[in-house]
C-alpha positions as a Markdown table, in Angstrom:
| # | Residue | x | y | z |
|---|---|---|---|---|
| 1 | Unk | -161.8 | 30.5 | 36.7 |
| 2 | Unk | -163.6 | 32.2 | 39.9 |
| 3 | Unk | -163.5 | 30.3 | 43.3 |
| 4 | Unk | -167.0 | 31.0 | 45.1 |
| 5 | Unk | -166.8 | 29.1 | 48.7 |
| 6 | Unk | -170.1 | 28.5 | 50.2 |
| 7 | Unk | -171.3 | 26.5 | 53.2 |
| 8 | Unk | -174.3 | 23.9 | 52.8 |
| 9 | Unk | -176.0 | 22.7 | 55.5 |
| 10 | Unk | -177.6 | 19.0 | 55.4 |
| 11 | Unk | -180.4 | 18.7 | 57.9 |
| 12 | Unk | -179.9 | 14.7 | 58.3 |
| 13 | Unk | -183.3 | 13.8 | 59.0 |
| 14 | Unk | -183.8 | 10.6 | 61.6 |
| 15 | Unk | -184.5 | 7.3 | 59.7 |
| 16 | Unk | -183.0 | 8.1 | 56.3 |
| 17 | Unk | -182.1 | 4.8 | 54.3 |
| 18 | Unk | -178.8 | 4.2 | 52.6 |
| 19 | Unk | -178.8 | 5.7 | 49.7 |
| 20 | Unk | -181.1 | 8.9 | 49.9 |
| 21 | Unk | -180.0 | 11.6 | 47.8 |
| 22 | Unk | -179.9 | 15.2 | 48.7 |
| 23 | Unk | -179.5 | 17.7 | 46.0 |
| 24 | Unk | -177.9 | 20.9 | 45.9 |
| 25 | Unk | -179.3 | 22.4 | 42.5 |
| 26 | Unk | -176.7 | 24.4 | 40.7 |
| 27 | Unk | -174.3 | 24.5 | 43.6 |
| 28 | Unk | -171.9 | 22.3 | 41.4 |
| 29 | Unk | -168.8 | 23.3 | 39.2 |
| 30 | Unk | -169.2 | 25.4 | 36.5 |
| 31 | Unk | -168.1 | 24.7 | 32.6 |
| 32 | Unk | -167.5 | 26.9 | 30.0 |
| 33 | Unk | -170.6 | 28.0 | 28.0 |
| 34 | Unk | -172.3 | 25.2 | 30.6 |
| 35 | Unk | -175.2 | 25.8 | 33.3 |
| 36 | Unk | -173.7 | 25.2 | 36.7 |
| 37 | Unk | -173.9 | 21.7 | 37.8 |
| 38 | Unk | -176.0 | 20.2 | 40.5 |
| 39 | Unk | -174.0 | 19.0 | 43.6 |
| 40 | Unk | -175.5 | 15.5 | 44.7 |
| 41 | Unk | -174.3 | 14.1 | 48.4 |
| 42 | Unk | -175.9 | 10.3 | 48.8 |
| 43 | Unk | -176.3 | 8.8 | 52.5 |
| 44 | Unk | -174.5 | 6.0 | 53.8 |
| 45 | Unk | -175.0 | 4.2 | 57.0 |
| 46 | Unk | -171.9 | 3.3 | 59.4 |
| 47 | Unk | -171.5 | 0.2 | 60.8 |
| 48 | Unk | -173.0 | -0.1 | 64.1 |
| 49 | Unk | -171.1 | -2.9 | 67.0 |
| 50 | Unk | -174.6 | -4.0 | 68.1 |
| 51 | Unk | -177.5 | -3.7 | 65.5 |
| 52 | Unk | -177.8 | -4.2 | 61.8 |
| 53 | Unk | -180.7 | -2.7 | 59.7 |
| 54 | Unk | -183.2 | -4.2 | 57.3 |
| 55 | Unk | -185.5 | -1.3 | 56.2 |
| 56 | Unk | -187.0 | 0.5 | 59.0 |
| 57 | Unk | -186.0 | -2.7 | 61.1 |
| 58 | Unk | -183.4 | -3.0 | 63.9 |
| 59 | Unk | -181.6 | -6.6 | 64.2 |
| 60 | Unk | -179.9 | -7.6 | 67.3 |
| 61 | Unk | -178.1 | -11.2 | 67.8 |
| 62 | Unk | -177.8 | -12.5 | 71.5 |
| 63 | Unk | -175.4 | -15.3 | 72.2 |
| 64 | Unk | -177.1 | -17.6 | 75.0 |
| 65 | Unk | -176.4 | -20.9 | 76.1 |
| 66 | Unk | -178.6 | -23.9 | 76.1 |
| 67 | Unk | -180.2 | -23.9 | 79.5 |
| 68 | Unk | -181.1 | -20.2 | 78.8 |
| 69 | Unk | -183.2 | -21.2 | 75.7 |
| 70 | Unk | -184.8 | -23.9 | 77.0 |
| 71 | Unk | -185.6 | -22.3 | 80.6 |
| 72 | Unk | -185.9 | -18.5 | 79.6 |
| 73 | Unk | -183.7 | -15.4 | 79.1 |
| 74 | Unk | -183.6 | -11.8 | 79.8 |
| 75 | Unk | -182.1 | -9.3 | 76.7 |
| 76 | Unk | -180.8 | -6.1 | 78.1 |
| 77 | Unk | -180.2 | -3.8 | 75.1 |
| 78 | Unk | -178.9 | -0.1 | 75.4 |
| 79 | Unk | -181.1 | 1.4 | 72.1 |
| 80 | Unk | -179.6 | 3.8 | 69.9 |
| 81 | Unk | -180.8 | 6.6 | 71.3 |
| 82 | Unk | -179.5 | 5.8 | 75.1 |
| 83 | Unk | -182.4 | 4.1 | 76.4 |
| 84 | Unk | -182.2 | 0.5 | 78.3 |
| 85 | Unk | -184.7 | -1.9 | 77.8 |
| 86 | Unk | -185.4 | -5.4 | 79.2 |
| 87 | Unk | -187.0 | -7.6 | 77.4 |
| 88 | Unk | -188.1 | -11.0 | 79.1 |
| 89 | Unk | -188.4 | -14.1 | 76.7 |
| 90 | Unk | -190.7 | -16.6 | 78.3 |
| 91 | Unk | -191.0 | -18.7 | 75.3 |
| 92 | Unk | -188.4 | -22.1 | 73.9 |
| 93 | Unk | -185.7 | -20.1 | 72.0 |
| 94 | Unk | -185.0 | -22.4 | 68.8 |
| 95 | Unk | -182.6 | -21.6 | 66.5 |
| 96 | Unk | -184.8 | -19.8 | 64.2 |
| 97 | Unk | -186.6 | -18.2 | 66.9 |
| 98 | Unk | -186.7 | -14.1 | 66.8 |
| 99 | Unk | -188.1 | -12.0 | 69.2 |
| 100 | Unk | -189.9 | -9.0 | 67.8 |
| 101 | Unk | -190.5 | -6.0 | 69.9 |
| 102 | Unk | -192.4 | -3.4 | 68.1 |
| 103 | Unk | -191.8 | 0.4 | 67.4 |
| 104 | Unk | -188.0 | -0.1 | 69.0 |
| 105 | Unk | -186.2 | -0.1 | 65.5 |
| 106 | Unk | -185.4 | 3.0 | 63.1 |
| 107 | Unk | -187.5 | 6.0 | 62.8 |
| 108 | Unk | -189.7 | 6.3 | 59.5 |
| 109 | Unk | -188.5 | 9.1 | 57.6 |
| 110 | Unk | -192.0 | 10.4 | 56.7 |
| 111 | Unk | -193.2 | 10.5 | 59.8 |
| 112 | Unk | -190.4 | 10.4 | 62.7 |
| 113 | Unk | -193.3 | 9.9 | 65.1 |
| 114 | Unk | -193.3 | 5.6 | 63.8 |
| 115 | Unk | -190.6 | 3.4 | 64.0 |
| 116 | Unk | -190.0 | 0.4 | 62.6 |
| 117 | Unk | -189.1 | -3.1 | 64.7 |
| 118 | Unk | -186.4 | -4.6 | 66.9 |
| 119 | Unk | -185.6 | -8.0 | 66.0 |
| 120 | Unk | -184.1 | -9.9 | 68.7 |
| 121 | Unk | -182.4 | -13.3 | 67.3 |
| 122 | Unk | -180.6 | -15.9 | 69.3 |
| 123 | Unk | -176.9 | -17.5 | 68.4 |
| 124 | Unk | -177.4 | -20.8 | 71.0 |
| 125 | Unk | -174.1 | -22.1 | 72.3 |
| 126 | Unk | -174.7 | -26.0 | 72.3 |
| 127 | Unk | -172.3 | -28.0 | 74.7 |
| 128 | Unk | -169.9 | -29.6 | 72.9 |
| 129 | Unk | -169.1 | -32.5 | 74.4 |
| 130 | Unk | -171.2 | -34.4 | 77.6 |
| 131 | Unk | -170.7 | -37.4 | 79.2 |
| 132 | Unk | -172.8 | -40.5 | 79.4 |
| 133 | Unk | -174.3 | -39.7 | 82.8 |
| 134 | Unk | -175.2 | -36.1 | 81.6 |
| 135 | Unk | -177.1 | -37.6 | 78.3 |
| 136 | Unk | -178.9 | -39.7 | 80.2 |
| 137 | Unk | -180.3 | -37.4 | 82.6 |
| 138 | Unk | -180.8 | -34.9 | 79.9 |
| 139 | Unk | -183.2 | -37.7 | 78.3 |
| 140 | Unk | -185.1 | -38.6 | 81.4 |
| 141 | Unk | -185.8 | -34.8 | 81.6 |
| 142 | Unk | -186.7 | -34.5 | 77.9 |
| 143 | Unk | -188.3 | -37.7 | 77.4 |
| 144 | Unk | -191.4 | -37.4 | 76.5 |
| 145 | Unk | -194.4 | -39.4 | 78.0 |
């Protein structure tokens, strides 16, 4: 059997998805009385430290204490591509609250000139223990009238 070595070249294009397939037609091994098969290579994403994706999406988890979500916060991110941003949140930050600061996440594939979202959410670290003095001021700040 003939050994033919040949270099392929994958241009990796910005925003691909887990899972897209790029096909090398009949660049594969060859069998007896058999065509020469295709050689398939499938994309896979690496773990990043910072950001997760969903789709074209970028997620980002601050943690913050309570004070911060209650009084206001200020996410400094360092984006994938180098850039920092500052993002001031104004608003209450509950639990479930998420941030969304558009055309910050992945590029689209088809068109590299879109992108997708950043999706700031918020891990709150509640206190875990305060003393009666502290609950009751925190209730004459809360109360409502």
């Amino acid at each position: 059997m003939k050994v033919v070595e040949e270099i392929l070249t994958i241009n990796v294009k910005p925003g691909w998805k887990k899972g897209t397939k790029i096909t090398f037609q009949e660049k594969g091994n060859k069998l007896p009385n058999m065509t020469l098969a295709d050689l398939v290579f499938i994309v896979d994403e690496r773990p990043n430290d910072v950001f997760s994706r969903d789709g074209n999406d970028l997620i980002v988890t601050q943690n913050i204490s309570l004070a911060d979500a209650l009084t206001g916060y200020t996410v400094n991110i360092t984006t994938l591509d180098g850039r920092n941003l500052t993002i001031p949140v104004n608003n209450v930050i509950h639990p479930d609250y998420e941030e969304v600061v558009a055309r910050e996440g992945m590029p689209l594939s088809k068109d590299p000139t879109k992108k997708g979202d950043l999706r700031i959410k918020f891990n709150i670290k509640f206190p875990a223990w305060l003393s009666s003095d502290e609950k009751v001021g925190i209730k004459r700040l809360l109360a409502a009238d």
